[in-house]
MDTraj code that builds the backbone (N, CA, C; nanometers):
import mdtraj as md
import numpy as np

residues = "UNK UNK UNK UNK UNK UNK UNK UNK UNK UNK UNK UNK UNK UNK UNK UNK UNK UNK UNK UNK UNK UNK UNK UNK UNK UNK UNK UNK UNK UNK UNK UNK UNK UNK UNK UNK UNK UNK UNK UNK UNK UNK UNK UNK UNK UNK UNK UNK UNK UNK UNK UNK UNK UNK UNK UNK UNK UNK UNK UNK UNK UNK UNK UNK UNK UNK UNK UNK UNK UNK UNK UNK UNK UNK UNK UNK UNK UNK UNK UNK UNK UNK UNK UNK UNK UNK UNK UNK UNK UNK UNK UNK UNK UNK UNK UNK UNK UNK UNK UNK UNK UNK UNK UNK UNK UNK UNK UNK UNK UNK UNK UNK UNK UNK UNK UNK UNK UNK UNK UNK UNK UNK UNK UNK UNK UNK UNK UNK UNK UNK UNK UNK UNK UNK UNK UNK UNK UNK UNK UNK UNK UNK UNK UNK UNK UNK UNK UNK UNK UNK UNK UNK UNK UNK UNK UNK UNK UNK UNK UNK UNK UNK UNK UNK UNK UNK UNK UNK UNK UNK UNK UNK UNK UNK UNK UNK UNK".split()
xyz = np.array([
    [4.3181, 5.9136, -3.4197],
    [4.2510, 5.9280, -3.5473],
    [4.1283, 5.8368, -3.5475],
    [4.0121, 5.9090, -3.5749],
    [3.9116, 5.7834, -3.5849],
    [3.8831, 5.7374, -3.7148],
    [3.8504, 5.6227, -3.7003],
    [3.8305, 5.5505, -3.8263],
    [3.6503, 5.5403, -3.8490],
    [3.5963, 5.5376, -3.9612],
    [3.4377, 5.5653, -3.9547],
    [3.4206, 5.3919, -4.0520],
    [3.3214, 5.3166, -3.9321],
    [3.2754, 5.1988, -4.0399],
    [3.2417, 5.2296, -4.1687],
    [3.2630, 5.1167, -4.2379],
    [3.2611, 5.1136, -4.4064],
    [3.1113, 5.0420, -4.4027],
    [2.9951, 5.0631, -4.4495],
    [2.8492, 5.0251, -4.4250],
    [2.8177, 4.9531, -4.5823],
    [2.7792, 4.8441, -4.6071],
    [2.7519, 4.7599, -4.6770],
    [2.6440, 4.6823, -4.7366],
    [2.5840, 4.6190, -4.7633],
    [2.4636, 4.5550, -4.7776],
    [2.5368, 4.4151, -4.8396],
    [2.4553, 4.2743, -4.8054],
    [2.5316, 4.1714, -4.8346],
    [2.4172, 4.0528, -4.8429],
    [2.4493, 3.9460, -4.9624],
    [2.2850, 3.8650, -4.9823],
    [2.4248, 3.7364, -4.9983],
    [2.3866, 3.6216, -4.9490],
    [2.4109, 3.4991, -5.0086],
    [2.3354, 3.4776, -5.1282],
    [2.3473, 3.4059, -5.2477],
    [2.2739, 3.3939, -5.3398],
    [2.3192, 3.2132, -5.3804],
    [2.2117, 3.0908, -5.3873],
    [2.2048, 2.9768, -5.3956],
    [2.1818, 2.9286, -5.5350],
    [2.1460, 3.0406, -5.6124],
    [2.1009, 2.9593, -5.7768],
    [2.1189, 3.1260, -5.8578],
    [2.1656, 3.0647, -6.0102],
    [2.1416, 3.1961, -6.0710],
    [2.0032, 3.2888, -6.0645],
    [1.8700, 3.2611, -6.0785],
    [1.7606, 3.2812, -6.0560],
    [1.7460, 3.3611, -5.9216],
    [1.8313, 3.3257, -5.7602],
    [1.8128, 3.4856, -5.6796],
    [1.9157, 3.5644, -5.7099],
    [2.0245, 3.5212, -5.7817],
    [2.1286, 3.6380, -5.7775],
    [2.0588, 3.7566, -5.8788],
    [1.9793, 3.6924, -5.9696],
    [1.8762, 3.7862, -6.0877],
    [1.8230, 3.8439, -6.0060],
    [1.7612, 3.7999, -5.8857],
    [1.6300, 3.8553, -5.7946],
    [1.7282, 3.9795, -5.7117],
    [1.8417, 3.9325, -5.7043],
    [1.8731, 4.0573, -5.5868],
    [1.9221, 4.1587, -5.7094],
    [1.9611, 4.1298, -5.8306],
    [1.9907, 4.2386, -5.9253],
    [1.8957, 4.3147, -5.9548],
    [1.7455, 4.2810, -5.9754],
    [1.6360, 4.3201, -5.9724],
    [1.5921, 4.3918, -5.8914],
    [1.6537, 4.4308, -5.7496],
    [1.6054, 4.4470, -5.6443],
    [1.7208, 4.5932, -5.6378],
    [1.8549, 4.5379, -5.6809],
    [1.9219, 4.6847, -5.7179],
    [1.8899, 4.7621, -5.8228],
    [1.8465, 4.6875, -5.9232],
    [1.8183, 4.7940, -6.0773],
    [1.6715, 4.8714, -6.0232],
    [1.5746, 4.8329, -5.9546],
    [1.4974, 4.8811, -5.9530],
    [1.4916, 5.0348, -5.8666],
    [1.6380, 5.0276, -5.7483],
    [1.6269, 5.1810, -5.6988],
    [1.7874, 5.2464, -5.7252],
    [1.8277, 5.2154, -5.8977],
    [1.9160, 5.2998, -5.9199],
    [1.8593, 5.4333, -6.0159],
    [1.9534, 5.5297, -6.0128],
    [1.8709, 5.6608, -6.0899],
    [1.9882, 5.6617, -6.2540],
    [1.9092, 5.7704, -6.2867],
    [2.0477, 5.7813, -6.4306],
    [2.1563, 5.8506, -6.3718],
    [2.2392, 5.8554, -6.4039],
    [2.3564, 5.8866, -6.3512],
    [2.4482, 5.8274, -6.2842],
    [2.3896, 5.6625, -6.2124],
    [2.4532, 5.6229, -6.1625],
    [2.5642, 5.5155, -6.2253],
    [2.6558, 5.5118, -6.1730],
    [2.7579, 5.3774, -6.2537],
    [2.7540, 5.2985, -6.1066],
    [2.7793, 5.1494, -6.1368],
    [2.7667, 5.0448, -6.0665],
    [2.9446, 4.9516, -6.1705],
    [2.9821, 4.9338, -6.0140],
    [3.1277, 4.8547, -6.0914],
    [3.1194, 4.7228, -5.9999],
    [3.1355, 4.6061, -6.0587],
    [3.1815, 4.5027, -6.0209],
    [3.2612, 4.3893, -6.0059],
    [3.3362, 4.3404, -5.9274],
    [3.4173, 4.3356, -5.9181],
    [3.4256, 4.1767, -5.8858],
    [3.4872, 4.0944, -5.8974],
    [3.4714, 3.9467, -5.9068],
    [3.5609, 3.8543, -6.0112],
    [3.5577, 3.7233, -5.9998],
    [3.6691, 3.6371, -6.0547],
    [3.5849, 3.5681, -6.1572],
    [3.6054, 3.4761, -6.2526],
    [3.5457, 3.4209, -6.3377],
    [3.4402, 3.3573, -6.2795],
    [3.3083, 3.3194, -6.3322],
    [3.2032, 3.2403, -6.2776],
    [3.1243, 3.3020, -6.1007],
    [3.1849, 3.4096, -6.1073],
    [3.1013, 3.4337, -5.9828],
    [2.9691, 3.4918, -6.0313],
    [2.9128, 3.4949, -6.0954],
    [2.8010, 3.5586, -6.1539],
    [2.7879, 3.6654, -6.1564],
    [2.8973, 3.7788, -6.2292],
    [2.8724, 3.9228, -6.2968],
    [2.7355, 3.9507, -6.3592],
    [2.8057, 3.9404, -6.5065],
    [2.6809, 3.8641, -6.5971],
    [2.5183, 3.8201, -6.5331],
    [2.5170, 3.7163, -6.4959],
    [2.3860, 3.7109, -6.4496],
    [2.3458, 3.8589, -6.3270],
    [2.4275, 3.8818, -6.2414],
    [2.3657, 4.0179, -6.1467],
    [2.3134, 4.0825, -6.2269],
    [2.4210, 4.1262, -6.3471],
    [2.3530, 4.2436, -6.4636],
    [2.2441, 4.2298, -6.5309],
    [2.1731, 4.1223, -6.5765],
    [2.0978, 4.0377, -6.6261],
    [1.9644, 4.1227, -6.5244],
    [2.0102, 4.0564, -6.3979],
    [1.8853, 4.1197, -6.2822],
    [1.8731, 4.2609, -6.2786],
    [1.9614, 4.3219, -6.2905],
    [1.9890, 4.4760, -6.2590],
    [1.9318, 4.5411, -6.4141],
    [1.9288, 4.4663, -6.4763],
    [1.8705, 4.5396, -6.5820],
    [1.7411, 4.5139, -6.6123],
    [1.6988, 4.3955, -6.5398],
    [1.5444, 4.3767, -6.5661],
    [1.4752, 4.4977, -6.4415],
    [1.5454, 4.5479, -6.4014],
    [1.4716, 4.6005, -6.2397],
    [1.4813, 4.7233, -6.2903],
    [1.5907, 4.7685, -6.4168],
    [1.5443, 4.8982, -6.4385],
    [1.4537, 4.9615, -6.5647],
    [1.3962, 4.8322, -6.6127],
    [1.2937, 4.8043, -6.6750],
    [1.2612, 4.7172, -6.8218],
    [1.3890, 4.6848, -6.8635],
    [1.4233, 4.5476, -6.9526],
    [1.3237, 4.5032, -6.9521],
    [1.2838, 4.4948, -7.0944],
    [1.1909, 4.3833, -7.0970],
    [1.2184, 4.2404, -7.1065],
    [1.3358, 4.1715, -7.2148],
    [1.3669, 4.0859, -7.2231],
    [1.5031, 4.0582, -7.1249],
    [1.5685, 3.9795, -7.0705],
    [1.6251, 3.9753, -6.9953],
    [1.7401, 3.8705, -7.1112],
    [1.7622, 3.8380, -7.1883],
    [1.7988, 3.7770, -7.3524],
    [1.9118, 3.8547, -7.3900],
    [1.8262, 3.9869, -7.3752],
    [1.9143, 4.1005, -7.4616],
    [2.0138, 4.0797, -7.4016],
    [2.0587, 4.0691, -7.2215],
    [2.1731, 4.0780, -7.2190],
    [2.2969, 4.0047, -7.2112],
    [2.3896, 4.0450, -7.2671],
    [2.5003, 3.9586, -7.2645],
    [2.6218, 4.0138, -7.2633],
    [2.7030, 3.9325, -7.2186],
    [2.8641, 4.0026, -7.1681],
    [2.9129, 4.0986, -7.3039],
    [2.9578, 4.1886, -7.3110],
    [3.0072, 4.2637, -7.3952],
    [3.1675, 4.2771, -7.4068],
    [3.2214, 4.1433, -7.3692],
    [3.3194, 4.1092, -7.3090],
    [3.4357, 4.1548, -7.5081],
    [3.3466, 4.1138, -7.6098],
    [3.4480, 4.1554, -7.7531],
    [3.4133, 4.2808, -7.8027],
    [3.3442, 4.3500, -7.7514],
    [3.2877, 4.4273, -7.7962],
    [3.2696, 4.5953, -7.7301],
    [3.3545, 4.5174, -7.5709],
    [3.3658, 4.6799, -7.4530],
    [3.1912, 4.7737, -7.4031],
    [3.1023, 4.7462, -7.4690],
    [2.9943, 4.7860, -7.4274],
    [2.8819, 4.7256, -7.5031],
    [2.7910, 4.7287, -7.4578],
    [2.6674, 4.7101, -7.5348],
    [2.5394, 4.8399, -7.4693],
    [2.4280, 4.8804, -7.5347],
    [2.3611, 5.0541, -7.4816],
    [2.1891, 4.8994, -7.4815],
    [2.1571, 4.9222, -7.3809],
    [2.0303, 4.8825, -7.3509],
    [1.9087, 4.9954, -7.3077],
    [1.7681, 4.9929, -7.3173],
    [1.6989, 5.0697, -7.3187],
    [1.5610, 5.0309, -7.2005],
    [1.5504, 5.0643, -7.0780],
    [1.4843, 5.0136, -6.9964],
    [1.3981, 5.1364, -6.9710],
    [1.3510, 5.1580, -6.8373],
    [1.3087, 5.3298, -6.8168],
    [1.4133, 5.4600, -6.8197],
    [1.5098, 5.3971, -6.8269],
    [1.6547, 5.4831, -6.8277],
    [1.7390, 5.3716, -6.9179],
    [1.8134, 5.4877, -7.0146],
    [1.9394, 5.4022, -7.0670],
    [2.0127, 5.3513, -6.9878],
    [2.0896, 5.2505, -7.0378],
    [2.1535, 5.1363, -6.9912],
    [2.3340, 5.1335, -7.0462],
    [2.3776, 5.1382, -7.0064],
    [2.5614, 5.1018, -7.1034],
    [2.6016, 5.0104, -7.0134],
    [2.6487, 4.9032, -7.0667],
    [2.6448, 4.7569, -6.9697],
    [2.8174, 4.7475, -7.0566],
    [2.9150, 4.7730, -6.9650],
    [3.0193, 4.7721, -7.0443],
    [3.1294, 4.6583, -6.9282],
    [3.2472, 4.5683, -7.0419],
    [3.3245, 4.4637, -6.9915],
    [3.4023, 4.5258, -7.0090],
    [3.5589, 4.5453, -6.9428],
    [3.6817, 4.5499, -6.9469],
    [3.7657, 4.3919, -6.9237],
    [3.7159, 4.3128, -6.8950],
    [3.8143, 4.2144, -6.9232],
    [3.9040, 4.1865, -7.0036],
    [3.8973, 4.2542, -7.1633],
    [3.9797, 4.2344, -7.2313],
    [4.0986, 4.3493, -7.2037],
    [4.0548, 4.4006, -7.1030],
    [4.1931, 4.4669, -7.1389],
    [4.2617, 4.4814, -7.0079],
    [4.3796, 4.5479, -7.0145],
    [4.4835, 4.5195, -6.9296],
    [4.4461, 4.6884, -6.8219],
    [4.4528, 4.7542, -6.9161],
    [4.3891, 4.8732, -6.8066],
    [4.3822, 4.9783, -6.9017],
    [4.2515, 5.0335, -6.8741],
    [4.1746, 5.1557, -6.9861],
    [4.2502, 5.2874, -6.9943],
    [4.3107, 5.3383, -7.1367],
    [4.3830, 5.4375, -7.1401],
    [4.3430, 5.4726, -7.3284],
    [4.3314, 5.5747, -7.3825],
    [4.3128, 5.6044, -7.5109],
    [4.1080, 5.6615, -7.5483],
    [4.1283, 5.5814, -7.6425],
    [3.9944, 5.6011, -7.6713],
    [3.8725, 5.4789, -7.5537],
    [3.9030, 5.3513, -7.5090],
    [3.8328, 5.2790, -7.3786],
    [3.8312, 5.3842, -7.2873],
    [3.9084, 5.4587, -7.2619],
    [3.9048, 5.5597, -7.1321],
    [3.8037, 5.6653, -7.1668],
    [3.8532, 5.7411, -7.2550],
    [3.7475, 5.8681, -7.3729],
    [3.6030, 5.7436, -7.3337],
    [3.5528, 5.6560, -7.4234],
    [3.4185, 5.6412, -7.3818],
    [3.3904, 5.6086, -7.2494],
    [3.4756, 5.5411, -7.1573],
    [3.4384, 5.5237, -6.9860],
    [3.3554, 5.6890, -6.9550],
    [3.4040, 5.7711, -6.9789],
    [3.3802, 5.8712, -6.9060],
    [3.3184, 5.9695, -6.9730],
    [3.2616, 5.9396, -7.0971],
    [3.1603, 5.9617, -7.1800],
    [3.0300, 5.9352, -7.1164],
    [3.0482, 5.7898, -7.0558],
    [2.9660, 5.7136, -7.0484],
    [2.9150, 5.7733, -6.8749],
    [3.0308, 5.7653, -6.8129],
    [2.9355, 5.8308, -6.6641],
    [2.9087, 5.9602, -6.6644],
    [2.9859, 6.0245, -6.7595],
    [2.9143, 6.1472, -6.7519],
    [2.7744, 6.1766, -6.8434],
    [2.7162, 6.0600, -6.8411],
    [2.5932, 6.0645, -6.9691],
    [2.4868, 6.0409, -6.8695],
    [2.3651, 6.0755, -6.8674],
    [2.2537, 6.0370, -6.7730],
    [2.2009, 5.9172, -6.7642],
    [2.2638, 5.8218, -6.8262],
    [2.2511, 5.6869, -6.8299],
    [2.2909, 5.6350, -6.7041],
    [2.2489, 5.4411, -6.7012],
    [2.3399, 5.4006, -6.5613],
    [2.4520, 5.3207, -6.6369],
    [2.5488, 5.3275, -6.5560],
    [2.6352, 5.2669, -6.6176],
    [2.7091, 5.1196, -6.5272],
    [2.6445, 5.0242, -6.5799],
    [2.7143, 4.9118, -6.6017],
    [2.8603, 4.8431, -6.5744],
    [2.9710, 4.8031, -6.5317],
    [3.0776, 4.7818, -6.5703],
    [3.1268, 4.6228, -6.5048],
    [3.1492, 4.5693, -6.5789],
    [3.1975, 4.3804, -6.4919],
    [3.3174, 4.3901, -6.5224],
    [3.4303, 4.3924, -6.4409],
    [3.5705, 4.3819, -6.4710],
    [3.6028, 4.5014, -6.4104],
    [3.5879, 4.5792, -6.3402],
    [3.5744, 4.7020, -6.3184],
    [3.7244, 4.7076, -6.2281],
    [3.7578, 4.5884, -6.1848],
    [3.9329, 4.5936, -6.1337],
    [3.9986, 4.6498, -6.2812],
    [4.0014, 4.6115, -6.4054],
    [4.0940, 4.6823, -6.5170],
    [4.0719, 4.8312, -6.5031],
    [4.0139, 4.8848, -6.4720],
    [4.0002, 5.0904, -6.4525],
    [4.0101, 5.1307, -6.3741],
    [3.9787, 5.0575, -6.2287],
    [3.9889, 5.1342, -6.1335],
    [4.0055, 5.2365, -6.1047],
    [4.1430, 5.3112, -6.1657],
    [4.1421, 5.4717, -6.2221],
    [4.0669, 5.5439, -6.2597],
    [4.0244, 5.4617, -6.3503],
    [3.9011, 5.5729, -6.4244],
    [3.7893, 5.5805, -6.3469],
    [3.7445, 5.4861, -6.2706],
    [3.5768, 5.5225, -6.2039],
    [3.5926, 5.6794, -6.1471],
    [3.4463, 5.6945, -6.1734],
    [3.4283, 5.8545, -6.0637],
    [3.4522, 5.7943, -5.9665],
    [3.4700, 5.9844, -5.8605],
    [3.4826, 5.9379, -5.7385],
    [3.3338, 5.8893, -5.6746],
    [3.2363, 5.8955, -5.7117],
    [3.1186, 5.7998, -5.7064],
    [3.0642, 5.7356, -5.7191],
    [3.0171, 5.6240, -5.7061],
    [3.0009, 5.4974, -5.7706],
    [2.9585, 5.4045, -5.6552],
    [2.8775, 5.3133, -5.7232],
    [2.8201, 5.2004, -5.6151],
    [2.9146, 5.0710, -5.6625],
    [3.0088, 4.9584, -5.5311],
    [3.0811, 4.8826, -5.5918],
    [2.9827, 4.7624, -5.5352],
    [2.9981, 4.6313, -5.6152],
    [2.9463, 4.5417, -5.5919],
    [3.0822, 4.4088, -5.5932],
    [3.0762, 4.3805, -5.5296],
    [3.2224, 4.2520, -5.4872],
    [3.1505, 4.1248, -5.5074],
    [3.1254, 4.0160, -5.6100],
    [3.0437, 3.8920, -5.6649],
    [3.2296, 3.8040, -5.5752],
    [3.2022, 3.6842, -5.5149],
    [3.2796, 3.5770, -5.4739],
    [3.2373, 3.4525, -5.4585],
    [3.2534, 3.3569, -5.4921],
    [3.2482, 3.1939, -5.4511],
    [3.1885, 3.1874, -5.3270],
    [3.1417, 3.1302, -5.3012],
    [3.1052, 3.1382, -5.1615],
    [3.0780, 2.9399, -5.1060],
    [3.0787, 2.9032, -5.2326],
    [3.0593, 2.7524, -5.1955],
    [3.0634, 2.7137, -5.3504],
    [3.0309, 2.5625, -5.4268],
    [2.9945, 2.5261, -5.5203],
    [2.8898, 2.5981, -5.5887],
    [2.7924, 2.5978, -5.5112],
    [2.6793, 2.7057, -5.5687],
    [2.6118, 2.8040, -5.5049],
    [2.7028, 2.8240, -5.4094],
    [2.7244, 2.9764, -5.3294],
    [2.7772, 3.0886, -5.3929],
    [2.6977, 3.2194, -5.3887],
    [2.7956, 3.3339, -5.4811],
    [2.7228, 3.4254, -5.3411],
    [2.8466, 3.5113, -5.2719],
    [2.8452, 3.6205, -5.1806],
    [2.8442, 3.7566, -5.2783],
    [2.7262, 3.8228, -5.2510],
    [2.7077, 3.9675, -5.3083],
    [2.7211, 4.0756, -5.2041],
    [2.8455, 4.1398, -5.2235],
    [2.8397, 4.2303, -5.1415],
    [2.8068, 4.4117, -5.1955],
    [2.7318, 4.4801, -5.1684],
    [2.6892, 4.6061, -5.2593],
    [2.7635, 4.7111, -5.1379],
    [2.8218, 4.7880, -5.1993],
    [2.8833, 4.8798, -5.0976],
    [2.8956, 5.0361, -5.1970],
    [2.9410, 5.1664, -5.1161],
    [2.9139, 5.2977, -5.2114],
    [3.0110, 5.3828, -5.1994],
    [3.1072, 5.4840, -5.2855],
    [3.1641, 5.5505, -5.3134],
    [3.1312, 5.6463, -5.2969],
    [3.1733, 5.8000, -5.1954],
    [3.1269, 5.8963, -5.2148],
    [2.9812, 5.9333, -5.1878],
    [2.8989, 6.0208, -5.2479],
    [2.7872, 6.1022, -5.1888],
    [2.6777, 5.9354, -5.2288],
    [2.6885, 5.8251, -5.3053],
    [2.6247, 5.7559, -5.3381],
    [2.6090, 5.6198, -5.2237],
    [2.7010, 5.6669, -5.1132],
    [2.6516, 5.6276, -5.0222],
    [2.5301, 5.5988, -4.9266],
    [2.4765, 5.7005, -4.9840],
    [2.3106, 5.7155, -4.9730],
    [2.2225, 5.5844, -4.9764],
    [2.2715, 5.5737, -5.1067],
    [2.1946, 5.5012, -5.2054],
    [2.1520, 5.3644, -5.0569],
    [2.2170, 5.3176, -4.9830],
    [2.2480, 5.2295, -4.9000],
    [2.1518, 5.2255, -4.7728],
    [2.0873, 5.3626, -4.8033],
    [1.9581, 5.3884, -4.6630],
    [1.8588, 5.2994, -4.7891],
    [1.8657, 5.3051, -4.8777],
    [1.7171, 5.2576, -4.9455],
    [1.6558, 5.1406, -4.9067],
    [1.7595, 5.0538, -4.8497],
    [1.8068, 4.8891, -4.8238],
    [1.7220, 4.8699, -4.7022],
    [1.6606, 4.8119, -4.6492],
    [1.5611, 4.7664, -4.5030],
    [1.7345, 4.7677, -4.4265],
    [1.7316, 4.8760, -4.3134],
    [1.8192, 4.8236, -4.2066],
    [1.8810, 4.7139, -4.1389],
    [1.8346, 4.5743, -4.1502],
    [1.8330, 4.4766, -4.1054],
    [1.9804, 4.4408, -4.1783],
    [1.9487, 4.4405, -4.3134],
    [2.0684, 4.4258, -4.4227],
    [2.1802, 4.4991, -4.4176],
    [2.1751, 4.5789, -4.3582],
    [2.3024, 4.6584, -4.3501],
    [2.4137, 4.6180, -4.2759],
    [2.5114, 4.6385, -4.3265],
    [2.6604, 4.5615, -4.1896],
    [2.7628, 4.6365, -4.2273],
    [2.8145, 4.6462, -4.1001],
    [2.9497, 4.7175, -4.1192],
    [3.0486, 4.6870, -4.0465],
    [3.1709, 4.7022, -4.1812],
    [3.3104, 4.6828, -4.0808],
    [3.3676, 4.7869, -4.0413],
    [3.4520, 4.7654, -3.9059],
    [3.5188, 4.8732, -3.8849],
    [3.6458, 4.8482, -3.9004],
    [3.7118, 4.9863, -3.9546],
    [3.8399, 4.9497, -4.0397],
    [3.9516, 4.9067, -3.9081],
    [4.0732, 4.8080, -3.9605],
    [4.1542, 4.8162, -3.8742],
    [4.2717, 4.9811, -3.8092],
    [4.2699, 4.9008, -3.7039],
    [4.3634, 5.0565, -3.6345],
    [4.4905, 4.9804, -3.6370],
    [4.6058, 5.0762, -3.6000],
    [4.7267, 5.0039, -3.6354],
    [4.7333, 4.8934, -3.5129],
    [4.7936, 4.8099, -3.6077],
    [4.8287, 4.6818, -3.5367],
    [4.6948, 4.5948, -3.5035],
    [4.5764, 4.6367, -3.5671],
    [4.4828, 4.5730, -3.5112],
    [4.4243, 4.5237, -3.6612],
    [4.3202, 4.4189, -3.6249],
    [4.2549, 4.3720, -3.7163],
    [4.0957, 4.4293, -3.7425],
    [4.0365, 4.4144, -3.8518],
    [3.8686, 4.4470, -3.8822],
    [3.8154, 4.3913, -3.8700],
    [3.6786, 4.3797, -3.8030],
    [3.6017, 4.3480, -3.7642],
    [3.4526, 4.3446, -3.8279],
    [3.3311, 4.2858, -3.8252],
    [3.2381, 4.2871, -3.9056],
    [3.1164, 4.3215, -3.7878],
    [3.0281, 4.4185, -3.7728],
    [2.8957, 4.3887, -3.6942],
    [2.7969, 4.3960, -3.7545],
])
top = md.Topology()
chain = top.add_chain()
for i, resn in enumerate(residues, 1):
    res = top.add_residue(resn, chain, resSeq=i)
    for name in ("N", "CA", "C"):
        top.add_atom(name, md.element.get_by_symbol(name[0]), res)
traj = md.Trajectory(xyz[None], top)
C-alpha cells in the first residue's frame, strides 16, 4: 500500500508582530469560500494569527478583532466577508452552533475558526488546517497544512517552504523532509 506525503508549509514565529506578518501573508491568498481551522492550546497565538489573516484580507483596523470566544462568532468586512468564529466554549457543536457552522461555510465568506478541535465533525471535507504550538518561551511553531481539493492552496507558497512528512508504514515511524 503506498502511503502519499502529507505536504505542509511551516514558519517559526519570535514576537506577536511576525505571527501577524505570516497571517497577513495567508489572508492575503485566501478566496471566499474558504474556511481556515485552527488548532492550538491556550496562548499559542490563535487570536493574534487571525488578527494577521484578517488584515491580509483587507481589514482595515486590525482592533476590530477579537476572540469571539462569548459570543461563538463575530462577521468582519475586508475585500471578502469575514466570520471569525471560537468554539472554545463548548464541548462539541451540535443544535443550532452546528446549523450556523455550516451556514457559515457554505456562505461565500472565509471562514475563520480557533478551537476548531471542539467540531472537528463538522468541518467540510475541505478546509485549510493551521496547528499554532509553543515552540519556546516566545517561540510559536505555525504549521499551515490542507484538506481535500484545497490542497492547492499550498502551491501558492515559494517551494522552499514546503515540507513533507511521510506517513508511517506499519511498524515504522514518520519522517519529515
Amino acid at each position: 500500500m503506498s502511503m502519499r506525503p502529507k505536504q505542509y508549509v511551516e514558519w517559526l514565529s519570535h514576537s506577536p508582530k511576525t505571527t501577524k506578518q505570516i497571517g497577513r501573508k495567508i489572508g492575503l491568498l485566501l478566496r471566499n469560500g474558504d474556511v481556515v481551522a485552527l488548532f492550538g492550546g491556550l496562548g499559542t497565538g490563535k487570536t493574534t494569527l487571525v488578527k494577521g489573516i484578517a488584515k491580509g484580507i483587507g481589514l482595515k483596523k486590525e482592533s476590530q478583532v477579537v476572540s469571539p470566544t462569548f459570543v461563538l462568532i463575530h462577521e468582519y468586512k475586508g475585500r471578502h466577508k469575514i466570520f471569525h468564529m471560537d468554539w472554545y466554549r463548548l464541548e462539541s457543536l451540535k443544535g443550532f452552533d452546528r446549523a450556523l457552522a455550516e451556514e457559515c461555510f457554505n456562505s461565500q465568506a472565509i471562514t475563520l475558526i480557533e478551537w476548531a478541535d471542539r467540531g472537528k465533525k463538522t468541518l467540510p471535507k475541505e478546509y485549510l488546517r493551521i496547528d499554532l504550538e509553543h515552540g519556546g518561551p516566545r517561540v510559536r511553531r505555525i504549521r499551515l497544512s490542507a484538506k481535500g481539493r484545497t490542497k492547492n492552496f499550498l502551491c501558492l507558497f515559494h517551494p522552499k517552504l514546503i515540507r513533507y512528512t511521510i506517513p508511517k508504514s506499519e511498524g515504522g515511524q514518520s519522517r519529515e523532509e
